[in-house]
mmCIF file of the N, C-alpha and C atoms, coordinates in Angstrom:
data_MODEL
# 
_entry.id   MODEL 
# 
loop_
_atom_site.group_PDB 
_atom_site.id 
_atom_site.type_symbol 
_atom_site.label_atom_id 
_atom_site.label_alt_id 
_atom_site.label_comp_id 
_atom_site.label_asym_id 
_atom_site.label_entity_id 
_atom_site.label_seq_id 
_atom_site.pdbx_PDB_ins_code 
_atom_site.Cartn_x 
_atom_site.Cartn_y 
_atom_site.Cartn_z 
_atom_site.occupancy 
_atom_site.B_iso_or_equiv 
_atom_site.pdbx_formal_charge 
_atom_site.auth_seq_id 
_atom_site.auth_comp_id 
_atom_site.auth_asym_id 
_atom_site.auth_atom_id 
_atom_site.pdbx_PDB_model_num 
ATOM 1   N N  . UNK A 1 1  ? 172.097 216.574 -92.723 1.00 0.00 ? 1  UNK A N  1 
ATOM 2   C CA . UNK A 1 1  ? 171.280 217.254 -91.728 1.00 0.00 ? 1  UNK A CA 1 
ATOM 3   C C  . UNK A 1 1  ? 169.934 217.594 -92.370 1.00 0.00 ? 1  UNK A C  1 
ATOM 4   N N  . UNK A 1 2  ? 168.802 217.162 -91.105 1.00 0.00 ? 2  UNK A N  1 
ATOM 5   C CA . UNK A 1 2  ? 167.319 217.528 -92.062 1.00 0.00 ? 2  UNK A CA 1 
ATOM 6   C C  . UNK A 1 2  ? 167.222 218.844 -92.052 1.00 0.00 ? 2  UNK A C  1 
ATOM 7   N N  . UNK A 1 3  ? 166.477 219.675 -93.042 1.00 0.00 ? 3  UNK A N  1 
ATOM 8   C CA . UNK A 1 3  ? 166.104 221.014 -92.838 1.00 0.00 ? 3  UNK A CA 1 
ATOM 9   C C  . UNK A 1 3  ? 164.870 221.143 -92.424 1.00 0.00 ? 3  UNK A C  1 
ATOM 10  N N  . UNK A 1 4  ? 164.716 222.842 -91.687 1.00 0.00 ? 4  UNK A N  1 
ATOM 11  C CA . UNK A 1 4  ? 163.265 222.930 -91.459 1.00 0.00 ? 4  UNK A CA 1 
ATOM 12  C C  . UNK A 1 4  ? 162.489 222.459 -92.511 1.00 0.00 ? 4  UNK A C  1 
ATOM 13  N N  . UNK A 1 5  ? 162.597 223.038 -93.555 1.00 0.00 ? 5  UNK A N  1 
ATOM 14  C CA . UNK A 1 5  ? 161.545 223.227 -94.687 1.00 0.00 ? 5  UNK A CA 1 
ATOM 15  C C  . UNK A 1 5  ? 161.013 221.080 -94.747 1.00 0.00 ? 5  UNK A C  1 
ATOM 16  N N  . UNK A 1 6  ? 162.093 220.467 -94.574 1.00 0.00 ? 6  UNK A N  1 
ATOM 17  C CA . UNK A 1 6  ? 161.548 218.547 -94.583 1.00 0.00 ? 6  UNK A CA 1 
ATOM 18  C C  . UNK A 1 6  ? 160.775 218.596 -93.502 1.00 0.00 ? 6  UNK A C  1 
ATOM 19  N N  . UNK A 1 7  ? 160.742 219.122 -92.337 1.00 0.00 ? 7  UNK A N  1 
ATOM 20  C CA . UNK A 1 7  ? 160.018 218.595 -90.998 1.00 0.00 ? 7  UNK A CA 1 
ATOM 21  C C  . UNK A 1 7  ? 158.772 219.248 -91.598 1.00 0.00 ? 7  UNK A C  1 
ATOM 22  N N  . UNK A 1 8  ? 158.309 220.437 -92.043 1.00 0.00 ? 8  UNK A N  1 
ATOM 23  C CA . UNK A 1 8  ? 157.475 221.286 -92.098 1.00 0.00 ? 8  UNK A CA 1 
ATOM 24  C C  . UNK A 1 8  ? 156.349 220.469 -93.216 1.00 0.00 ? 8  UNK A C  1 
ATOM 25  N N  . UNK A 1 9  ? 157.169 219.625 -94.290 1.00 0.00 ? 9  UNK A N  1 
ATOM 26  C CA . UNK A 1 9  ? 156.705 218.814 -95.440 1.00 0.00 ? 9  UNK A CA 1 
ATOM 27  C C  . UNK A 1 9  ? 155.978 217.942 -94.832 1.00 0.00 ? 9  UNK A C  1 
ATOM 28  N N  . UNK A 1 10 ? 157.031 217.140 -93.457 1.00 0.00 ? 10 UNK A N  1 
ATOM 29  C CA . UNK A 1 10 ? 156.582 216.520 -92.890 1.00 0.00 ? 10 UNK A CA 1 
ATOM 30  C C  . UNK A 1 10 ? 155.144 216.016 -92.230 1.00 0.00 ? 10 UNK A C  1 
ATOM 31  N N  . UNK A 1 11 ? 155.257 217.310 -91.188 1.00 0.00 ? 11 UNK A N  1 
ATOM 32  C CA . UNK A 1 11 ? 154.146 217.652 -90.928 1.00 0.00 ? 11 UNK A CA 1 
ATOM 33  C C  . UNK A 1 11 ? 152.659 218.006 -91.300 1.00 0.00 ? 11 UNK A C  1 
ATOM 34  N N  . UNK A 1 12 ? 152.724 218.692 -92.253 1.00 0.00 ? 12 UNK A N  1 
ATOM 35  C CA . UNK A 1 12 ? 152.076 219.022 -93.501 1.00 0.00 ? 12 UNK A CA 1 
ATOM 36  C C  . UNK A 1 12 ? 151.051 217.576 -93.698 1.00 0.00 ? 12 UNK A C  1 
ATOM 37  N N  . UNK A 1 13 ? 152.062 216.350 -93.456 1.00 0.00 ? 13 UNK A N  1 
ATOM 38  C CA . UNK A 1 13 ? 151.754 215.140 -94.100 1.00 0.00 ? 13 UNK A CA 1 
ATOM 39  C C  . UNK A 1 13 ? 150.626 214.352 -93.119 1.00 0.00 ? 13 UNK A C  1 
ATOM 40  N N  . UNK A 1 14 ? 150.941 214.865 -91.859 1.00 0.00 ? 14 UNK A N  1 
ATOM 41  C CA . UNK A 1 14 ? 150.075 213.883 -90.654 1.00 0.00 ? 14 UNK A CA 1 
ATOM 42  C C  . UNK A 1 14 ? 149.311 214.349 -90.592 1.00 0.00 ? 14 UNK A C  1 
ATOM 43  N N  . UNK A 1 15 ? 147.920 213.022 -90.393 1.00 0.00 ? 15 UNK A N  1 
ATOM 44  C CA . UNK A 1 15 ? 146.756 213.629 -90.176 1.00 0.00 ? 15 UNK A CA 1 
ATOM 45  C C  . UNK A 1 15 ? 146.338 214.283 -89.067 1.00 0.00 ? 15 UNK A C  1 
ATOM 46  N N  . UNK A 1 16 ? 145.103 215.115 -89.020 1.00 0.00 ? 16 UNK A N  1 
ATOM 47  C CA . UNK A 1 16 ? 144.838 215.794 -88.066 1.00 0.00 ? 16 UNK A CA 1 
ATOM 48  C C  . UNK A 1 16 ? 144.656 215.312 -86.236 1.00 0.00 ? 16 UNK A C  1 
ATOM 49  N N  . UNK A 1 17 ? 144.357 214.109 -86.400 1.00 0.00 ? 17 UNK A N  1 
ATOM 50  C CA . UNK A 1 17 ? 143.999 213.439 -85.370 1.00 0.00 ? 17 UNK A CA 1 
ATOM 51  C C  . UNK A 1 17 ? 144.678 212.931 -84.340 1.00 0.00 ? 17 UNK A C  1 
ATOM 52  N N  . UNK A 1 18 ? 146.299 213.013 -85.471 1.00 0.00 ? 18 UNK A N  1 
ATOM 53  C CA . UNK A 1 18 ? 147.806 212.755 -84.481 1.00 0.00 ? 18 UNK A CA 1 
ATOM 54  C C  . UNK A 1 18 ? 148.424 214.096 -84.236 1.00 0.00 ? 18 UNK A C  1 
ATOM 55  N N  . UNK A 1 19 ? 148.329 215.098 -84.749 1.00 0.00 ? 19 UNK A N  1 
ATOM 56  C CA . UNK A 1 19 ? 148.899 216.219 -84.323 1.00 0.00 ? 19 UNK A CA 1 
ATOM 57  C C  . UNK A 1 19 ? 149.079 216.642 -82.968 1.00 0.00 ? 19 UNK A C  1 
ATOM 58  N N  . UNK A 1 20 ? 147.857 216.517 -81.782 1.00 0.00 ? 20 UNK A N  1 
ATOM 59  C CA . UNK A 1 20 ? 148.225 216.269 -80.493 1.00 0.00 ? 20 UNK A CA 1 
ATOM 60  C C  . UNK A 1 20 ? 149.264 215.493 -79.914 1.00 0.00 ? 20 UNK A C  1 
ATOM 61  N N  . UNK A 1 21 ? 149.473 213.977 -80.519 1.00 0.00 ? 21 UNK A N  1 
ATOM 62  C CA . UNK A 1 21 ? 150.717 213.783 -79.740 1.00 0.00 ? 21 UNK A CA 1 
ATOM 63  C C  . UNK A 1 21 ? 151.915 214.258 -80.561 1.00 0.00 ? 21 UNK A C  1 
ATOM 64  N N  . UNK A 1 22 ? 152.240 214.699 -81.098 1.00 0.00 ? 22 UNK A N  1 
ATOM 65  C CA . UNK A 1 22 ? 153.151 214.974 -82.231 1.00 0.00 ? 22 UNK A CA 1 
ATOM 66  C C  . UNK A 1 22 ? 153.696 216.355 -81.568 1.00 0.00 ? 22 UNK A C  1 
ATOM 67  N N  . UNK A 1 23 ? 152.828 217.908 -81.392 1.00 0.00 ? 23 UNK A N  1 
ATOM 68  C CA . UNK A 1 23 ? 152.783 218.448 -80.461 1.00 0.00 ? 23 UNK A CA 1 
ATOM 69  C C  . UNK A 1 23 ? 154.009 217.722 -79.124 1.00 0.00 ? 23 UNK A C  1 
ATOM 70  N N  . UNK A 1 24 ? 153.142 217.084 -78.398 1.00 0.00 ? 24 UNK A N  1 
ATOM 71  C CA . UNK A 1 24 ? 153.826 216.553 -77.138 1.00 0.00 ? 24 UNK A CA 1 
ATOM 72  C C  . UNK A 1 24 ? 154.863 215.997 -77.335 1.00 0.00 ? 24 UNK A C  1 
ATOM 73  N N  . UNK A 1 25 ? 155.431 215.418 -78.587 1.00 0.00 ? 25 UNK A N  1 
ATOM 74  C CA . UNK A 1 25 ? 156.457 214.790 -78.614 1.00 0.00 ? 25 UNK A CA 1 
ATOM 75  C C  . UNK A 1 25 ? 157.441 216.260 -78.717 1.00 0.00 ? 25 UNK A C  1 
ATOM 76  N N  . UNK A 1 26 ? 157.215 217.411 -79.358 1.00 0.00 ? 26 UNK A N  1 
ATOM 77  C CA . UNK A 1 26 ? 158.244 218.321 -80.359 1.00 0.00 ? 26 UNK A CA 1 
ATOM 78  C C  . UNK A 1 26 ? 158.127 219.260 -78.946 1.00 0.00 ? 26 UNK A C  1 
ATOM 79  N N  . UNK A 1 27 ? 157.463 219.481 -78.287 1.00 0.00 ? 27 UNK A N  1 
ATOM 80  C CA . UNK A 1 27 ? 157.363 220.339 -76.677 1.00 0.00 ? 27 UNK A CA 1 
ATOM 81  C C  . UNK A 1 27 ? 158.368 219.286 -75.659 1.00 0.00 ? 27 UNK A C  1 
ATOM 82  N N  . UNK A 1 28 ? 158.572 217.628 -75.650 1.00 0.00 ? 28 UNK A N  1 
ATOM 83  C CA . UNK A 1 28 ? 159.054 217.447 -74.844 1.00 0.00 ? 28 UNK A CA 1 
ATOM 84  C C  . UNK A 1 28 ? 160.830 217.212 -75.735 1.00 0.00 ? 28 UNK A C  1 
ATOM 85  N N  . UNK A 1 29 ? 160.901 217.149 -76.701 1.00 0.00 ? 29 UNK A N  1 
ATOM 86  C CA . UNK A 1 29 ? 162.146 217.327 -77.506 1.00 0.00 ? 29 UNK A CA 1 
ATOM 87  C C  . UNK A 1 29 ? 162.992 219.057 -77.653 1.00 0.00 ? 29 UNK A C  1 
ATOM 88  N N  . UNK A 1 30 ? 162.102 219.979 -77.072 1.00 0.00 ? 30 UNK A N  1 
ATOM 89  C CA . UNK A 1 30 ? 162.512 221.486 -76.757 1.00 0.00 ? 30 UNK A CA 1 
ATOM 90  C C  . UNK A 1 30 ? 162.776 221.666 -74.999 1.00 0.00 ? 30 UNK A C  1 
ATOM 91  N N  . UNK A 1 31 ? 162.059 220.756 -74.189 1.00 0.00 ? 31 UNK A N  1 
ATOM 92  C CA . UNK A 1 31 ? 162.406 221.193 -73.023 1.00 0.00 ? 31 UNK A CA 1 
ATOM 93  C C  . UNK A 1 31 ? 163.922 220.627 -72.861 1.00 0.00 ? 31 UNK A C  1 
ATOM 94  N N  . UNK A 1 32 ? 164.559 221.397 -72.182 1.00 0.00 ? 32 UNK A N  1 
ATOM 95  C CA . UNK A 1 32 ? 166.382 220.805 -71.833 1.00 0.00 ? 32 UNK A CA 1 
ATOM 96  C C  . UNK A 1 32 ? 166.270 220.224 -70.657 1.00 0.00 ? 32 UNK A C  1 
ATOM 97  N N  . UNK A 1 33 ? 165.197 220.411 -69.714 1.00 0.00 ? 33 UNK A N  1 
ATOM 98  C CA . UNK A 1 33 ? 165.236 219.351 -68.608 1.00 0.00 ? 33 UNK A CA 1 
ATOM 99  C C  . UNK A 1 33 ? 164.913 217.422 -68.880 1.00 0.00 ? 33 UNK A C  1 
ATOM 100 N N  . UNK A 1 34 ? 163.641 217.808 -69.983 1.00 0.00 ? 34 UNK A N  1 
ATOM 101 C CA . UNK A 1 34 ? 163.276 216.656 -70.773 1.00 0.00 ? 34 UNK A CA 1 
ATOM 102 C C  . UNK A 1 34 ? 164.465 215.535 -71.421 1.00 0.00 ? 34 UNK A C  1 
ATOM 103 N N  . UNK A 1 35 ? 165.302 216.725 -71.817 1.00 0.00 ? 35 UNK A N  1 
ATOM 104 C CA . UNK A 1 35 ? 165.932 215.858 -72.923 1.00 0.00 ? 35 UNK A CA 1 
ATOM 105 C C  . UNK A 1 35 ? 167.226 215.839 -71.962 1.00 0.00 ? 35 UNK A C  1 
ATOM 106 N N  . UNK A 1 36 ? 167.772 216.071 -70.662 1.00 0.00 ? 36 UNK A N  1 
ATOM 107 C CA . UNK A 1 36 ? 168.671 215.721 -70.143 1.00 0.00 ? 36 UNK A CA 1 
ATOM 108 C C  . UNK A 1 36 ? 167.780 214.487 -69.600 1.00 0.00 ? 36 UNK A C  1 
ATOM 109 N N  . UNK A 1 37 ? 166.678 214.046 -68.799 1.00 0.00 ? 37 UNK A N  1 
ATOM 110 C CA . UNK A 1 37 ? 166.678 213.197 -68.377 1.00 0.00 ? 37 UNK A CA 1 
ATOM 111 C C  . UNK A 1 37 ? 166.828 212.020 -69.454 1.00 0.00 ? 37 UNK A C  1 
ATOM 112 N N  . UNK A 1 38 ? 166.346 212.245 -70.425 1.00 0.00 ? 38 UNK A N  1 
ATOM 113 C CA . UNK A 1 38 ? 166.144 211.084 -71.485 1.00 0.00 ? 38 UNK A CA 1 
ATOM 114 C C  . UNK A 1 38 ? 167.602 210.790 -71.834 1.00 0.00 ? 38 UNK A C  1 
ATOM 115 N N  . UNK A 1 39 ? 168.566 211.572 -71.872 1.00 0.00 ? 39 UNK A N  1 
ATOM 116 C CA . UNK A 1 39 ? 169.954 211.227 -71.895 1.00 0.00 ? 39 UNK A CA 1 
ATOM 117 C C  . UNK A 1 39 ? 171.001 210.708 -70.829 1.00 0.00 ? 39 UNK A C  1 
ATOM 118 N N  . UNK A 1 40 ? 170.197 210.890 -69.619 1.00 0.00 ? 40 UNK A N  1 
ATOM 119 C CA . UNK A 1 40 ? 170.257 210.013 -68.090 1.00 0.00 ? 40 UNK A CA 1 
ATOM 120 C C  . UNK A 1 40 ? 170.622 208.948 -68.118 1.00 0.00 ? 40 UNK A C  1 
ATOM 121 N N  . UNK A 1 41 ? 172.008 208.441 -67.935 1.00 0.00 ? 41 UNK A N  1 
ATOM 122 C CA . UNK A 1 41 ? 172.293 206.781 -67.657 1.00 0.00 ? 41 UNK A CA 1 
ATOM 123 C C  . UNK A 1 41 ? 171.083 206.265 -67.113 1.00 0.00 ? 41 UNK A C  1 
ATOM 124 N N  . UNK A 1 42 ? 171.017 205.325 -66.929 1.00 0.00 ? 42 UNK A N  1 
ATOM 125 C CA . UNK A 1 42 ? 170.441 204.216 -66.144 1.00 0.00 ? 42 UNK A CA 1 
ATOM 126 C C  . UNK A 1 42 ? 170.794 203.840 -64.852 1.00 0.00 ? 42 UNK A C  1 
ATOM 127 N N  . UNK A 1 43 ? 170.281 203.919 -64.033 1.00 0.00 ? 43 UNK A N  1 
ATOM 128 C CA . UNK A 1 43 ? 170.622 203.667 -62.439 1.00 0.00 ? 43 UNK A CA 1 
ATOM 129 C C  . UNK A 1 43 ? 171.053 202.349 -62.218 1.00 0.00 ? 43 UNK A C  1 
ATOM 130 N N  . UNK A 1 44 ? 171.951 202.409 -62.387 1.00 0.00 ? 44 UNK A N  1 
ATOM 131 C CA . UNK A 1 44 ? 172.918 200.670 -62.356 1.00 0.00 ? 44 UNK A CA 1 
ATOM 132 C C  . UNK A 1 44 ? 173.323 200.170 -60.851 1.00 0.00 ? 44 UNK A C  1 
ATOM 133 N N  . UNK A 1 45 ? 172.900 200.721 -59.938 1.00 0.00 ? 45 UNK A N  1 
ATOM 134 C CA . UNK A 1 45 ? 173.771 200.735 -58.507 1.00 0.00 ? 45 UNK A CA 1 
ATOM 135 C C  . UNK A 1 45 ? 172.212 199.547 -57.860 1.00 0.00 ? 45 UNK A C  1 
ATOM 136 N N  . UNK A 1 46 ? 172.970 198.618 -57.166 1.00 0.00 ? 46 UNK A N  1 
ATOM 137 C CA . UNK A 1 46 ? 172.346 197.587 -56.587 1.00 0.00 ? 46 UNK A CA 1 
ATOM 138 C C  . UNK A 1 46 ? 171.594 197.726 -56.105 1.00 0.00 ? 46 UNK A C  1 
ATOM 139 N N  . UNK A 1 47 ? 170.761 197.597 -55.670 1.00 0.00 ? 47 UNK A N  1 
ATOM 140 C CA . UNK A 1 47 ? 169.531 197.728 -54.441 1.00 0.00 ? 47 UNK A CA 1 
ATOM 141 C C  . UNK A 1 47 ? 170.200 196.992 -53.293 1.00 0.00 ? 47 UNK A C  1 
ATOM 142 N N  . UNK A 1 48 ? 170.517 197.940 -52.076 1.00 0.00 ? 48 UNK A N  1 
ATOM 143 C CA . UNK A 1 48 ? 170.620 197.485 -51.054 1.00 0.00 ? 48 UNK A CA 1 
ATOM 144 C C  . UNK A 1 48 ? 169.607 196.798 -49.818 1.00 0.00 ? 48 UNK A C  1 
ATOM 145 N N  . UNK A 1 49 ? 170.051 196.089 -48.912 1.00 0.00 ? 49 UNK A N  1 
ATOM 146 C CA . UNK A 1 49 ? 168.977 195.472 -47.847 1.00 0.00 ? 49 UNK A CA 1 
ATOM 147 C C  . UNK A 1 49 ? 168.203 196.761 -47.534 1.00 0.00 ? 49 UNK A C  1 
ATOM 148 N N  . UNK A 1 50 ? 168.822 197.884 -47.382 1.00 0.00 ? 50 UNK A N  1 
ATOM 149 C CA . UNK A 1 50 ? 167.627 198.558 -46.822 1.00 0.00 ? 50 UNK A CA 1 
ATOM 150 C C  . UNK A 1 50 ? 166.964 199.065 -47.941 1.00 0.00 ? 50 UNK A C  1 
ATOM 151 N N  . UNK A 1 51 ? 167.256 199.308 -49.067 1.00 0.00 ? 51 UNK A N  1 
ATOM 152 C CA . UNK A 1 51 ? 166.456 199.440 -50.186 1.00 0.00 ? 51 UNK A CA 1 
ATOM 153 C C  . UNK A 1 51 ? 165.095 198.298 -50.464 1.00 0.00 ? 51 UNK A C  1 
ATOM 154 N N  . UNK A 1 52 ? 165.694 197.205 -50.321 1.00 0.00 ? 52 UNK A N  1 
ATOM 155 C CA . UNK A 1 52 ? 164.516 196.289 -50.923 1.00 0.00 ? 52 UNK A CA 1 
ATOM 156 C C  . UNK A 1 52 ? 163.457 195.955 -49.322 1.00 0.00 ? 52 UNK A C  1 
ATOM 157 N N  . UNK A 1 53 ? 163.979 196.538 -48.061 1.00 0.00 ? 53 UNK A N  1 
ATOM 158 C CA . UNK A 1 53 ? 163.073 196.312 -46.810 1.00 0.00 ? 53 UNK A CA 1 
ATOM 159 C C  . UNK A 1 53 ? 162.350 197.364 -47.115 1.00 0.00 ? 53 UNK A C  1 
ATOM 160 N N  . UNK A 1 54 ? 162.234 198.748 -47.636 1.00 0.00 ? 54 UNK A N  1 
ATOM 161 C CA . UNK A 1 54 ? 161.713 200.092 -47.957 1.00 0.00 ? 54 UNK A CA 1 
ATOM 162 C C  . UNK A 1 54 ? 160.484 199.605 -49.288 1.00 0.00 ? 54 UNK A C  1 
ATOM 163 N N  . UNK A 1 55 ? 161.261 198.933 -49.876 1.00 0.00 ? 55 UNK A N  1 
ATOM 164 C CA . UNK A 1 55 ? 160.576 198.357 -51.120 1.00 0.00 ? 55 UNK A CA 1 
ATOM 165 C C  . UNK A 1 55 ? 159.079 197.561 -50.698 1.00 0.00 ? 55 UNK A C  1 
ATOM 166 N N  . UNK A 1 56 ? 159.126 196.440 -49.690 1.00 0.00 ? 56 UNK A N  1 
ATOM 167 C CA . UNK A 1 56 ? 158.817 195.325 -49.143 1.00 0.00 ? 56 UNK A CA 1 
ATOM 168 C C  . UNK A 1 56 ? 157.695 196.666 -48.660 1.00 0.00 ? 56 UNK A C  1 
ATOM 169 N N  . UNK A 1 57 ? 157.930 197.136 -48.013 1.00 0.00 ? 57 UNK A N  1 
ATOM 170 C CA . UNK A 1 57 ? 157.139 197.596 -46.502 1.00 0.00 ? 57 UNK A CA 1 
ATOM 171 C C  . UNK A 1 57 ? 156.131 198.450 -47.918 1.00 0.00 ? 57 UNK A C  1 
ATOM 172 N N  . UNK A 1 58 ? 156.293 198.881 -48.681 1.00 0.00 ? 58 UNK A N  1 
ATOM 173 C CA . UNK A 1 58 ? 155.995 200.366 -49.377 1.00 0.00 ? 58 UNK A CA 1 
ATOM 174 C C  . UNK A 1 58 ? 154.378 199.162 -50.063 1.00 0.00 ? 58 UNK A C  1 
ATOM 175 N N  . UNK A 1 59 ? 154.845 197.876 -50.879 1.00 0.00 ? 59 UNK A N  1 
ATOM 176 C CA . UNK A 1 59 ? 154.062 196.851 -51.247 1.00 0.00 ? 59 UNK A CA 1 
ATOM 177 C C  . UNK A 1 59 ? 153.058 196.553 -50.272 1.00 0.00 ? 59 UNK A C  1 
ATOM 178 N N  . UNK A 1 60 ? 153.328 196.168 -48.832 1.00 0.00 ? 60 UNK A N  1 
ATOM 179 C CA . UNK A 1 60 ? 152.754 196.022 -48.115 1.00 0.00 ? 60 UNK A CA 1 
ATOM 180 C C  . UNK A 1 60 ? 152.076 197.043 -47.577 1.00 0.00 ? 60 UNK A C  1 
ATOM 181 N N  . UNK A 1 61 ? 151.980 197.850 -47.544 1.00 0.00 ? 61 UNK A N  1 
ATOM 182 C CA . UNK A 1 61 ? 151.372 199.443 -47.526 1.00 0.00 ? 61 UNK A CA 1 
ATOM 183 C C  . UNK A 1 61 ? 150.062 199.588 -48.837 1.00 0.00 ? 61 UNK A C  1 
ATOM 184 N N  . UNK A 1 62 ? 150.979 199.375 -49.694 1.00 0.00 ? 62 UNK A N  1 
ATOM 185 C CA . UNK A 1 62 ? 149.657 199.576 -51.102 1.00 0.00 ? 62 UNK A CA 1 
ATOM 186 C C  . UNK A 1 62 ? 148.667 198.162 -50.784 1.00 0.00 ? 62 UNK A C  1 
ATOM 187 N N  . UNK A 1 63 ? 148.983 197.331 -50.737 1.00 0.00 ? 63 UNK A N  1 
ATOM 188 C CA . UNK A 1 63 ? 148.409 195.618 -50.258 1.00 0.00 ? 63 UNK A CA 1 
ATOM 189 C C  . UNK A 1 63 ? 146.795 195.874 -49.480 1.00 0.00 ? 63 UNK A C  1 
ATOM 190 N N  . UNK A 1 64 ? 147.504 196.789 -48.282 1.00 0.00 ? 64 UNK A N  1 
ATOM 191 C CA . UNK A 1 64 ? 146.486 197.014 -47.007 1.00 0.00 ? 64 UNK A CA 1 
ATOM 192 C C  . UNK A 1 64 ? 145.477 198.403 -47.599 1.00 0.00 ? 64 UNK A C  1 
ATOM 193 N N  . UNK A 1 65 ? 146.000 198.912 -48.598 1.00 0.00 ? 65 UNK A N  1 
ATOM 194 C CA . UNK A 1 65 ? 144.933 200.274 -49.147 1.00 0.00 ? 65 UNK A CA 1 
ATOM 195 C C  . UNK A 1 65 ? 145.436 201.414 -47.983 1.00 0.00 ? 65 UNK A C  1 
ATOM 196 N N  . UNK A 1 66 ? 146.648 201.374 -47.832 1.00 0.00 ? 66 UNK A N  1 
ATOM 197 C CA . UNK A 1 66 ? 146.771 202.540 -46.979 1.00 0.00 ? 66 UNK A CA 1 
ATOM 198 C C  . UNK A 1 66 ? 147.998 203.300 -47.763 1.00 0.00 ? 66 UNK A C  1 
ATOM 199 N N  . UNK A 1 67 ? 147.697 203.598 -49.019 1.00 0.00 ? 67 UNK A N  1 
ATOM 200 C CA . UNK A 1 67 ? 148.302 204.344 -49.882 1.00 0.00 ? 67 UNK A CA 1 
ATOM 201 C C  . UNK A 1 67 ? 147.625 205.131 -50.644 1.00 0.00 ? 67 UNK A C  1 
ATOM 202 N N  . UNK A 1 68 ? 147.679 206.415 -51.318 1.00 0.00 ? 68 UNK A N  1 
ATOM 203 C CA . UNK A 1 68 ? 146.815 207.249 -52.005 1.00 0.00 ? 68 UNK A CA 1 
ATOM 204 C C  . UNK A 1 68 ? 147.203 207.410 -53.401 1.00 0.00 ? 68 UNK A C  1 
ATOM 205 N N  . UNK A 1 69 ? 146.786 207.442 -54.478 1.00 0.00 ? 69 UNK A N  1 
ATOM 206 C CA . UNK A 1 69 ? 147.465 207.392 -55.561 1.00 0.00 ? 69 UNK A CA 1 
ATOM 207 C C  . UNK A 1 69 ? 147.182 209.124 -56.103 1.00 0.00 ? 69 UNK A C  1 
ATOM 208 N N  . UNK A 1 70 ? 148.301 209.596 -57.572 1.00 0.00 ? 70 UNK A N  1 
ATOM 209 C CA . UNK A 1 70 ? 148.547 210.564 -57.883 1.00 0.00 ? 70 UNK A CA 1 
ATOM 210 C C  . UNK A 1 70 ? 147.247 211.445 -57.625 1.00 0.00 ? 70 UNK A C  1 
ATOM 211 N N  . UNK A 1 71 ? 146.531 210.823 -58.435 1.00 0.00 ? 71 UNK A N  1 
ATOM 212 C CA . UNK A 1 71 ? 144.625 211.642 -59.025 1.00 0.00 ? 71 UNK A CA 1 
ATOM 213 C C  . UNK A 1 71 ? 144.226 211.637 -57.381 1.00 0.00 ? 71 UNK A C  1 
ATOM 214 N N  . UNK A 1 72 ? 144.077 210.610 -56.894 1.00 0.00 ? 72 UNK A N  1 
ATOM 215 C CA . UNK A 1 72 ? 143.356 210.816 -55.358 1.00 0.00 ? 72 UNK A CA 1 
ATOM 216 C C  . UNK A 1 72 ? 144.136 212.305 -54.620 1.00 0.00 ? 72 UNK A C  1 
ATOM 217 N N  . UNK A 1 73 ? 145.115 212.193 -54.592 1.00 0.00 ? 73 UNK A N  1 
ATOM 218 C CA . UNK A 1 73 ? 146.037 213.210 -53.502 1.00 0.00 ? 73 UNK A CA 1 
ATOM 219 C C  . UNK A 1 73 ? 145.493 214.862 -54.478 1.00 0.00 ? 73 UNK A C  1 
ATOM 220 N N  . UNK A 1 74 ? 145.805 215.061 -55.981 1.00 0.00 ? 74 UNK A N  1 
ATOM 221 C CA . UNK A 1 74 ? 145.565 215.902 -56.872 1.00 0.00 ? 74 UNK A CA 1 
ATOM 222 C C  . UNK A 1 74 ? 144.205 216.155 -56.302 1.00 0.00 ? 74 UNK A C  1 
ATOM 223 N N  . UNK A 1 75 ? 143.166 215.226 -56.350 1.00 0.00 ? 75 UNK A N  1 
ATOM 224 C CA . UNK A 1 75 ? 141.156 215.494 -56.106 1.00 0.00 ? 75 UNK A CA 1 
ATOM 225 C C  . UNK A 1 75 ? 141.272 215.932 -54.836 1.00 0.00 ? 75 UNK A C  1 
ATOM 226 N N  . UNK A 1 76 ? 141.839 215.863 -53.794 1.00 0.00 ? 76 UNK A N  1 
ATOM 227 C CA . UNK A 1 76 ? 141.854 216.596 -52.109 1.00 0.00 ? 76 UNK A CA 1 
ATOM 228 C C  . UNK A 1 76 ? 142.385 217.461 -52.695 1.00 0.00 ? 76 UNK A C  1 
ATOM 229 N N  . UNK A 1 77 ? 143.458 217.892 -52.737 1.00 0.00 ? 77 UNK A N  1 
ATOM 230 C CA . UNK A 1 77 ? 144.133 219.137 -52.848 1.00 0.00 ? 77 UNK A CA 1 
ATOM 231 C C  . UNK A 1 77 ? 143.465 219.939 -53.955 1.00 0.00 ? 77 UNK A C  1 
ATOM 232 N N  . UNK A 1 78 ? 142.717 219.916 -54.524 1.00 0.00 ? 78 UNK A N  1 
ATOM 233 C CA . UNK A 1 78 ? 142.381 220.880 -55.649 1.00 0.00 ? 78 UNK A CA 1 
ATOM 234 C C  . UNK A 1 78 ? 140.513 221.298 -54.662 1.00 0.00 ? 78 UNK A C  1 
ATOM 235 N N  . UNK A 1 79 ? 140.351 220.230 -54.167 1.00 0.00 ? 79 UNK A N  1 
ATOM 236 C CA . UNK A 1 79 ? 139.089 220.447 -53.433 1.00 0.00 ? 79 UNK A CA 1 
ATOM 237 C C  . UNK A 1 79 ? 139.265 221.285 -52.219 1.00 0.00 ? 79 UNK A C  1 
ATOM 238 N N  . UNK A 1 80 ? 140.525 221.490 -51.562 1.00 0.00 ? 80 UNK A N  1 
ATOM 239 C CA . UNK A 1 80 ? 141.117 222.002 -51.055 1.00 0.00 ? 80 UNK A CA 1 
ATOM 240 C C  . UNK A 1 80 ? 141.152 224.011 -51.015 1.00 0.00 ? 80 UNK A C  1 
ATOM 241 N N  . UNK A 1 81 ? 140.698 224.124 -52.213 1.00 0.00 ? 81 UNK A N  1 
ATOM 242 C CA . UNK A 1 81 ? 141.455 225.184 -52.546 1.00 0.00 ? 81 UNK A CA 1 
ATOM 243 C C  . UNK A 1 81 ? 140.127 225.610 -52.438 1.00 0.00 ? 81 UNK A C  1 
# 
């Protein structure tokens, strides 16, 4: 088993410039929601006909530009406020 005092050596060791994701990695290795999903089987169950017609239509939707993406919907709603 590693001890604190090796991670701390560790750390110690990386340069300054990676410490941000390093950070993000050790914040998403403490959240328990994080680390249950990451321990989440894999969704093994088939895609059904109405799954892949939902699929189809959703493509054809983004195709025609009548879809909004994350940042667009986030830039209204924050303009919003």
């Amino acid at each position: 088993m590693i001890a604190r005092d090796e991670l701390y050596t560790l750390l110690d060791a990386i340069p300054e410039d990676r410490l941000p994701a390093i950070r993000e990695t050790l914040e998403q290795l403490a959240d328990p929601v994080t680390l249950a999903l990451l321990a989440a089987p894999e969704d093994d169950e088939p895609l059904t006909d109405e799954d892949l017609a939902a699929l189809a239509e959703a493509r054809a939707e983004r195709e025609r530009g009548e879809t909004t993406t994350l940042n667009e919907y986030m830039a209204r709603r924050q303009a919003r406020r």
